[in-house]
N, C-alpha and C positions, 0 to 999 in steps of 0.2 A: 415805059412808065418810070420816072425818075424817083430813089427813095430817099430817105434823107440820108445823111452822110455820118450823121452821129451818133443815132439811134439805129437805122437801118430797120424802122417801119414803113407800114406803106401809107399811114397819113400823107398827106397832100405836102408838097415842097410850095412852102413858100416865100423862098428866099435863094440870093448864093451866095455867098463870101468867099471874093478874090482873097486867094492866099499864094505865097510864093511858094517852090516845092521845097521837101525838106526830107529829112530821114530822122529816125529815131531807135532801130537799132539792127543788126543785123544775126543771122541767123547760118550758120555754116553745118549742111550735112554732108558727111563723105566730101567731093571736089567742088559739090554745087553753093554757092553763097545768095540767101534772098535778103534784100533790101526792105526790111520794113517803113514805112514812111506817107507819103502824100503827094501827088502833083494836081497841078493846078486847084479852083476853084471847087469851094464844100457846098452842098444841096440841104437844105435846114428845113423841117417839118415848125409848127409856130411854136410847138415846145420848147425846142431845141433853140430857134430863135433868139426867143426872150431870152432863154439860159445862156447865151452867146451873147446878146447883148448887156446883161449884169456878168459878163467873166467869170461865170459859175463853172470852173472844172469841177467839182464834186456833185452837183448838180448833173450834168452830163456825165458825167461816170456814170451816176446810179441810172438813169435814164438809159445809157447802151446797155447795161448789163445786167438789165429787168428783164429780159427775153433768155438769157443765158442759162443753162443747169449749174446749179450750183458748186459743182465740183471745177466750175470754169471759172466762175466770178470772182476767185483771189488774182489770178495770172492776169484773167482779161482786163481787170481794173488799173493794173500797174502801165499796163499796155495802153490802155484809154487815156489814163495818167498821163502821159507822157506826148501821148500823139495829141490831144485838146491843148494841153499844156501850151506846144511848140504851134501848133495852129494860131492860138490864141497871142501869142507872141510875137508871128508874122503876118495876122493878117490886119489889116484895119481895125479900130475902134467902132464900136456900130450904137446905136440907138435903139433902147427898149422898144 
């Protein structure tokens, strides 16, 4: 079952948006380095959607980080920030 890409509920995908792949920052413990980022195409529930199709980053922030505990929502939102951001920047223009 596919979930949405932005939100990561299990409402109903009903969309994709090709995106090219991208990064946004990296993370280095001890020798290991993880790649934060995206490949290929995002899976969009209709909230998500719409808020893709008006270029709502803040919108989609608050949207991924309704589900989160609070002691997470300051880190995860810069995170979101950042990754909707550059999404939003490489992928197509969409219609509401």
């Amino acid at each position: 079952m596919a979930i949405c890409d932005f939100c990561c509920t299990d409402a109903p995908v009903v969309a994709s948006f090709p995106c090219d792949d991208f990064e946004v920052a990296q993370v280095t413990k001890g020798d290991t380095t993880h790649h934060l980022g995206s490949k290929g195409s995002w899976a969009a529930c209709e909230t998500c959607r719409r808020l893709v199709g008006a270029r709502d980053v803040s919108g989609l922030c608050d949207r991924a980080g309704a589900s989160l505990p609070a002691f997470m929502q300051t880190e995860a939102r810069e995170l979101h920030r950042a990754m909707f951001s550059r999404f939003l920047q490489l992928s197509a223009p969409v219609g509401n």
